[in-house]
Every structure is written in C-alpha cells, then in structure tokens.
N, C-alpha and C positions, 0 to 999 in steps of 0.2 A: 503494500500500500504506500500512500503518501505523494508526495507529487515531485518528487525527484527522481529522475529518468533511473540514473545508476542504480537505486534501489527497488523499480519498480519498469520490471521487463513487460509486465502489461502496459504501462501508460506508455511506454518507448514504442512498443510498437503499434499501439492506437495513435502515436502522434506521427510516428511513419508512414499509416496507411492516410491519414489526414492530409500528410504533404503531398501525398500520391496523387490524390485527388485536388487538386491545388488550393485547399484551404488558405485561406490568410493567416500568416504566424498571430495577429490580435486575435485573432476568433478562438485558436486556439489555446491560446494565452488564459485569455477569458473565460472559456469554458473550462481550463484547468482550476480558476480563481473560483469558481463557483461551483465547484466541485467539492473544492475544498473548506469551501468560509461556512462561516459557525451557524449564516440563515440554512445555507443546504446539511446541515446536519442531520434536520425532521427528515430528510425525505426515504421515503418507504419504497424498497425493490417488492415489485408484486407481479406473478406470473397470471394473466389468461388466457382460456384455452377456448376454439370453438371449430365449427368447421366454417369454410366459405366457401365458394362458390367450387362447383362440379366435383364436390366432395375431397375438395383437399384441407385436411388437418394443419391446423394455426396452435403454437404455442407464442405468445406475446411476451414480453419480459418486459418491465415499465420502471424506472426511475420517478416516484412521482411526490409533492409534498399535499396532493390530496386525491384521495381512493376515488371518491364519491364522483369526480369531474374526471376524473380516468376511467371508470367503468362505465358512465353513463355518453363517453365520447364512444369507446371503441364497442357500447353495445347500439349506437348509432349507426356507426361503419359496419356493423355487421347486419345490421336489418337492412339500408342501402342496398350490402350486395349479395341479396338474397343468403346469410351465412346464421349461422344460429350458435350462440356462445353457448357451450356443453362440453363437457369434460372429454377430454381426447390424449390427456399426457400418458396415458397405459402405452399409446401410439407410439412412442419414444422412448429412445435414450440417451439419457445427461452424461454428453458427454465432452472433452477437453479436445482444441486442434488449437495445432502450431504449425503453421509456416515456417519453414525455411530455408536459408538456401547456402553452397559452398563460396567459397570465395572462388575467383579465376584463377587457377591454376593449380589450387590447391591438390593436394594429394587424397582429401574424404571429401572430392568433388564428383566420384562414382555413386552412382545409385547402390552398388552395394555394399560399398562404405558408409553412405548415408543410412541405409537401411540398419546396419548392424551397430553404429552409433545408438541409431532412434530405437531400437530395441534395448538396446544396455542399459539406456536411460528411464525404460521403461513404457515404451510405449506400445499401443496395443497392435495399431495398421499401420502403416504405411503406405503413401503413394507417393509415386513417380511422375513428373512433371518437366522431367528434362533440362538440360544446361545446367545440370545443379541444383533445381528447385525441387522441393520434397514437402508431402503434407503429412502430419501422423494424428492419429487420435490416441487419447488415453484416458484415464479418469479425471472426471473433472478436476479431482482433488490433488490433483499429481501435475495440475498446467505449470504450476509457479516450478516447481522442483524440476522437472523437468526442462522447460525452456532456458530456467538460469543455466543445466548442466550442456545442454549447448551449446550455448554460447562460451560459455567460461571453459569447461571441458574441452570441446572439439571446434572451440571458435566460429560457428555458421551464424552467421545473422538471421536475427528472428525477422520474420516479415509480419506475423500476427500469434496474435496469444488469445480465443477467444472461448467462452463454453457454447456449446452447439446440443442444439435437439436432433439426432440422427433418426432419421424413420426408419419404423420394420418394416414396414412396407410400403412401396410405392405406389404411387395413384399417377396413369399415364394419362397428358393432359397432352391438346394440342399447342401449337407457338400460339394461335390464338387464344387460345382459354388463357395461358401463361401471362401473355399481354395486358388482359385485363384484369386477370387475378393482380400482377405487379401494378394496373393503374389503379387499383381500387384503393 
C-alpha cells in the first residue's frame, strides 16, 4: 500500500498503464492525492453482480463513499440494458494476473525461462504473448509477493498487477453483441 511507487508494485504499475494511455501526469497526481487524503478514507470497496445483456455475467467492483447512489446508478444501467442484478459470483474465480515482460536481450527473455520463473514464484498459468511479454494468474492473495519477486528476483518489468474474475465458463457473443455490451 501507500502511494510510493518503490513500495507499492500495484500503484507502479496502474500508473504505467495510465501513461500508456496518455493520461496527464496532474490527473494522475491527483487521483493518487485523493486516494490517499483522510476525506477518501470512508470510502467502501463493494462488489455487484448481475447478468446483462445476451446472458453475459457482470461482476462490478466499486470504490465508492456512498452505497445507496452506487446501487441505485448501476441498478439503472442495468434495467436500460435489459440486464437484471442477481447473484452470479458462483460464475467465477478470484483471481490474481501480472503482466510482464523480459528486458531486450536478456537471457529469461525465452518463454521458457519466463515460464519457469513465473512458476517458482508461484504462479498458477501462464501465457505466452511473445517478444518477451508473458501473463500469469495466481491467487489473488499471492499478486503483491509474487510481482515484487519479479521484479527484484529475475528483474522483468511489471506491466500490470490486477485481481480479475476468471469465468468457468464462457458465453459466445457476436463482435456485435460485444459492441454494445462494451457501449452500454
């Protein structure tokens, strides 16, 4: 935790993927500042769950410092698009992905180097992405311990550090449906 990069391999690389997308360093700033200060200290992490449109399963995850105006927006968004909030988290599993990738020329810039790293460390998958980039899952509770040993152990730069809901199973949607699922 805390909002010092060196100590805090999640905030390094949320602020990584932020420059990726060309955020402004104030925004970012900013949003670290208000992260941190003693008004955002009430606010409540609170998960909902429901289905939306052509039967695909939504887990939500919300930052928020009032329930009451968070549940009564996203139970808005969900009657709009035809979607019904109902328990659906059985649908999943909580679980931990890191990004990473080798530096250029390094020596565990092989996928099977990377692979057998990211197993040591404890991870569960792996995937292959080529030129060096590699993604692994593992428990959620193992992202912090994990990523630091990465980085510090075998030097790869982290590219993201986040917790993810994996489906058990998939629900196959066209690029249409997909379209409007993502505008809604």
């Amino acid at each position: 935790g805390g909002s010092d990069v060196r100590f805090n391999i999640r905030l390094a690389a949320a602020i990584k993927q932020a420059r990726q997308a060309d955020m402004p360093k104030e925004n970012i700033e900013r949003a670290i500042n208000r992260a941190t200060s003693k008004e955002y200290t009430n606010a409540d992490h609170v998960v909902y769950e429901g289905l939306g449109p052509h039967g695909v399963a939504l887990v939500i995850e919300c930052l928020t410092d009032n329930k009451n105006r968070t549940v009564k927006a996203l139970r808005n968004k969900f009657n709009r698009m035809d979607g019904v909030m109902t328990p659906v988290g059985y649908m999943f599993d909580s679980k931990g992905r890191i990004c990473f990738t080798a530096s250029e020329g390094s020596s565990t810039r092989s996928f099977d180097a990377m692979f057998d790293h990211a197993i040591d460390v404890g991870a569960e998958d792996v995937t292959n992405f080529g030129s060096g980039r590699a993604e692994l899952t593992c428990q959620f509770t193992d992202l912090s311990p994990i990523a630091k040993a990465l980085s510090e152990k075998y030097a790869y730069a982290i590219e993201c550090v986040e917790g993810v809901h994996l489906p058990n199973t998939a629900v196959n949607i066209s690029d249409e449906q997909a379209a409007e699922l993502e505008a809604a």
